[in-house]
C-alpha positions, -999 to +999 in steps of 0.1 A: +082+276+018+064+276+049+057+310+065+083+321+092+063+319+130+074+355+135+054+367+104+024+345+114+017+355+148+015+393+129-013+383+110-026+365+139-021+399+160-034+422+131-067+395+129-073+390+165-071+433+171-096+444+149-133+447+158-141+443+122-130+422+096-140+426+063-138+394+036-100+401+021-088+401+052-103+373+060-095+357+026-060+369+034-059+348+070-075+318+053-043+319+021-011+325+044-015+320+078-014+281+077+004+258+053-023+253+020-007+222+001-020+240-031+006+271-029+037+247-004+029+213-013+047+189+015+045+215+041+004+209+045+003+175+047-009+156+076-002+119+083-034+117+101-071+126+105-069+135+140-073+173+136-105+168+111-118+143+138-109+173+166-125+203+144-155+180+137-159+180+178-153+217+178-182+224+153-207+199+165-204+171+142-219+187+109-207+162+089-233+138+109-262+170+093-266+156+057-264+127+030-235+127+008-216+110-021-178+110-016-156+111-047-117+103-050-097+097-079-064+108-099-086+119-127-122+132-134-135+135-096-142+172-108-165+168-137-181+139-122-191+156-094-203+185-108-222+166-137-239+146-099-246+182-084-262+191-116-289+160-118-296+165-081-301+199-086-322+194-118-345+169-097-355+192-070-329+185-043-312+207-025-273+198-034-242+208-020-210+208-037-175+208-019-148+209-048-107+217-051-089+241-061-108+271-069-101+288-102-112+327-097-132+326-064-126+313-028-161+304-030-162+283-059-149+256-035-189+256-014-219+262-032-248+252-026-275+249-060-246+265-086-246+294-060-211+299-044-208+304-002-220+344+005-190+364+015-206+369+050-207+333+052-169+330+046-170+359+069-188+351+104-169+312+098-137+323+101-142+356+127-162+329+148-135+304+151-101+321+144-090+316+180-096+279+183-084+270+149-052+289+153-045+268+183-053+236+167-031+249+140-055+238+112-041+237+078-060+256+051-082+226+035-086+214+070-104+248+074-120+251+043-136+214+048-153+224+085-165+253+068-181+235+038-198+212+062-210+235+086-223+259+059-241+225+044-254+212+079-268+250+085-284+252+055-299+217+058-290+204+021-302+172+013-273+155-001-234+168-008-214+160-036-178+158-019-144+158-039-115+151-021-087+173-020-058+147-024-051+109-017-084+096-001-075+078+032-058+108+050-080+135+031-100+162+054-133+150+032-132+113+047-147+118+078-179+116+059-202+084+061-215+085+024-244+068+005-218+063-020-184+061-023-168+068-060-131+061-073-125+075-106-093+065-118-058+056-109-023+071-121+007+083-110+003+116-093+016+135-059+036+106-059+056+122-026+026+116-004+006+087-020+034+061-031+055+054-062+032+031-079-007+026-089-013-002-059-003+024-034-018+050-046-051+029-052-047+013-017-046+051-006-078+062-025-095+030-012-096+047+021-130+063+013-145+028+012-165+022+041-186+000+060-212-017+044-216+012+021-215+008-016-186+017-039-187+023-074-152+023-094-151+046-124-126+027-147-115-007-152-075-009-145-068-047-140-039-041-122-052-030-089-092-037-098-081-062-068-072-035-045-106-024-046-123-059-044-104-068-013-106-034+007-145-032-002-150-075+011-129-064+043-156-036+045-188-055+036-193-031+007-209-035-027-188-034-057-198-023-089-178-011-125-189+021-144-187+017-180-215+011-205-231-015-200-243+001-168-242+035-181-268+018-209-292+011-184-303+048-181-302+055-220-282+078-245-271+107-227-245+134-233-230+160-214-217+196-219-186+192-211-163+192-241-132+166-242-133+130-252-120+122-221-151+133-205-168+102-216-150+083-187-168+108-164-202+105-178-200+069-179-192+071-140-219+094-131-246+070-150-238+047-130-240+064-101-271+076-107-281+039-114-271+031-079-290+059-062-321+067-080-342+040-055-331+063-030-332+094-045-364+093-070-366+117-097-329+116-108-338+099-139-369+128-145-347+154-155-314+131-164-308+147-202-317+184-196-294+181-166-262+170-180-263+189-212-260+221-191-239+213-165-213+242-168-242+264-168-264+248-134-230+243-113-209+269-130-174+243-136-147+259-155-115+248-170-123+216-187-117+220-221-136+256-220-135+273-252-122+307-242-125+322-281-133+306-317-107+332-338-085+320-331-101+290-313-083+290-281-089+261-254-082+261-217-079+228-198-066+218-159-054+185-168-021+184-147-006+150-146+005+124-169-027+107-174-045+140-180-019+152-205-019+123-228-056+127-226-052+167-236-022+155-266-048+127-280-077+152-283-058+182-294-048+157-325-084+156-336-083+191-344-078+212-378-052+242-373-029+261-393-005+262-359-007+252-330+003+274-301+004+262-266+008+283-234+023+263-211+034+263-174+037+240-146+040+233-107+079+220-093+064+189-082+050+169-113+071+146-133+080+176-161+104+155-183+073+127-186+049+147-191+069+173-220+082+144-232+042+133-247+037+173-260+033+179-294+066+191-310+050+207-340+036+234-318+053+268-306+053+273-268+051+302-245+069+291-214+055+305-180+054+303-142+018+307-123+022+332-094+030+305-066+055+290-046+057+257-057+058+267-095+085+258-119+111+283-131+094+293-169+133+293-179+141+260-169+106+247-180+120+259-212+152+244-212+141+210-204+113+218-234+142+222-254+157+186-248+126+173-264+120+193-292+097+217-280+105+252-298+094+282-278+102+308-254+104+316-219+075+346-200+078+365-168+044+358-163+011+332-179-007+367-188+026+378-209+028+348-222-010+342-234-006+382-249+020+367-268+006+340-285-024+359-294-006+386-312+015+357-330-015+338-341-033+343-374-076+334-373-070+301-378-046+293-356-052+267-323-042+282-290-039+257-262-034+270-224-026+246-200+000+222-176-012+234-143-046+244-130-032+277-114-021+288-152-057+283-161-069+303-132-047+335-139-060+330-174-098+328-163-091+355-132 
């Protein structure tokens, strides 16, 4: 629910009164003041980009102060553009990285060379423009973007890797005028803002395609390849298709980053890196060391992390349908005496479609992440029940986890996942 204006001009009061600020009370301005679609969903919306175009104004244009590589996509836009940050940073150039949500850290969302925004950063950003954004009544990515780009522009990078935060069109991120535009993949997800089938939701993603800059598309869906063939001729842009016969063109390379799925994402950042190397030389140089330590150069978490090996227990962020039949498809190529899966999800996904794929051979520990727009852990339960998923309900994803591990036996499979804020508490 969106914060009553009485409570809000408080925190506004408490802010604007003291002479200094330290960083969790800045943190805490940054989380409640304004509406954050990750914690109120609909509330934090904007039909427009006229506030990003406004607070670009107000900080003097520093999305005009670097290079950049803009990535949308229902899937994958994560890994790939932490598996980009990583070759740039293994070639020498100084790479930014502007990601969503965070896991642990605020500051996981800016970094700069694997090395998170400094506290002070976070700090002097938000004390300098408090006033101004308050009356421009900024939502919290809104915020978060300025700040990623002015920390960016300050520290004169030499190319960003940019994630949007959701859709692609009407995102914060898309005021940027890229080298390279990327687009994933396509599937039904935040349905409530981006539209009620693949076409509308790729016509909303194509947004990032701009003029006469080149746009590389990550998977081949046949359905709506057209979308992105007419919105990049309108634009004058180069298409071109991931997969491996471009992917082939730079060798056999493999990543870190455990999960099948993640092939998808490597094939899309090949090609990438196909496209740019005659503009960025030395991508190739360090191509294999780069990608086989990703996690470790740019510090991702989440994706398929191995969190212990007795019992093995696995932690992923997949969310939506796609990402879940992904998760159920891999999880089948394991060995396990029983399979136990900690599970919890936000109000807004499509819960019966997506419980309806889980495995019904596993037992499941039913929870709620600590946010507003999570899904009662009881009624997550009940509609388990109706397809023949056996488990209980958790007052919290920390209860719930406890419980699994003193239910397991060495070799046992525990699974934690359904939302990327259950990961987090998990990780936290």
């Amino acid at each position: 629910m969106p914060m009553h204006p009485a409570y809000r001009l408080v925190i506004l009061s408490t802010i604007s009164k003291k002479t200094k600020v330290n960083y969790s009370d800045c943190l805490q301005w940054l989380f409640t003041q304004l509406p954050m679609y990750q914690r109120q969903g609909a509330a934090a919306y904007k039909a427009n980009l006229n506030n990003t175009w406004d607070l670009m104004m107000l900080l003097k244009n520093p999305h005009l102060g670097f290079k950049s590589i803009h990535i949308a996509g229902t899937n994958g836009k994560g890994s790939t553009a932490h598996m980009l940050a990583a070759v740039f940073q293994q070639a020498g150039y100084k790479t930014g990285l502007y990601t969503s949500p965070h896991l642990v850290d605020f500051r996981e969302r800016i970094k700069i060379n694997g090395l998170p925004i400094p506290e002070q950063s976070v700090l002097d950003f938000v004390q300098k423009h408090k006033s101004d954004f308050s009356k421009m009544e900024l939502s919290f990515f809104e915020m978060t973007v300025g700040m990623a780009f002015d920390y960016f522009a300050e520290q004169q990078i030499d190319i960003a890797i940019v994630e949007t935060g959701l859709g692609g069109r009407l995102d914060s991120t898309n005021v940027l005028s890229p080298e390279l535009s990327i687009i994933t993949n396509i599937s039904l997800d935040h349905t409530q803002f981006l539209g009620n089938t693949l076409e509308q939701i790729a016509m909303e993603k194509a947004g990032i395609i701009k003029e006469n800059t080149p746009v590389l598309i990550g998977e081949l869906q046949e359905e709506i390849f057209d979308v992105f063939k007419e919105t990049a001729a309108k634009n004058n842009s180069s298409l071109f298709l991931a997969g491996e016969k471009l992917a082939a063109k730079l060798g056999e390379v493999n990543s870190d980053l455990k999960g099948s799925y993640q092939r998808k994402n490597l094939q899309t950042t090949l090609g990438a890196i196909h496209l740019l190397e005659k503009s960025f030389p030395d991508l190739k140089a360090n191509l294999h060391s780069a990608l086989s330590q990703t996690a470790k150069l740019t510090g991702l978490r989440g994706r398929w992390e191995t969190l212990s090996e007795s019992p093995l227990t696995i932690a992923d962020t997949a969310h939506n349908l796609a990402g879940i039949t992904e998760v159920v498809d891999q999880l089948k190529k394991y060995s396990y005496r029983q399979l136990h899966i900690v599970w919890g999800m936000v109000a807004d996904k499509n819960t019966k479609e997506i419980l309806r794929l889980l495995p019904k051979s596993a037992i499941y520990y039913f929870c709620a992440p600590s946010l507003e727009r999570a899904k009662n852990a009881v009624e997550l339960q009940r509609e388990g029940v109706q397809y023949g998923l056996s488990g209980k309900a958790y007052d919290s994803v920390l209860q719930a986890f406890e419980m699994a591990q003193n239910q397991t036996q060495a070799d046992d499979l525990i699974f934690i996942g359904g939302s990327t804020f259950v990961v987090a508490e998990i990780l936290s």
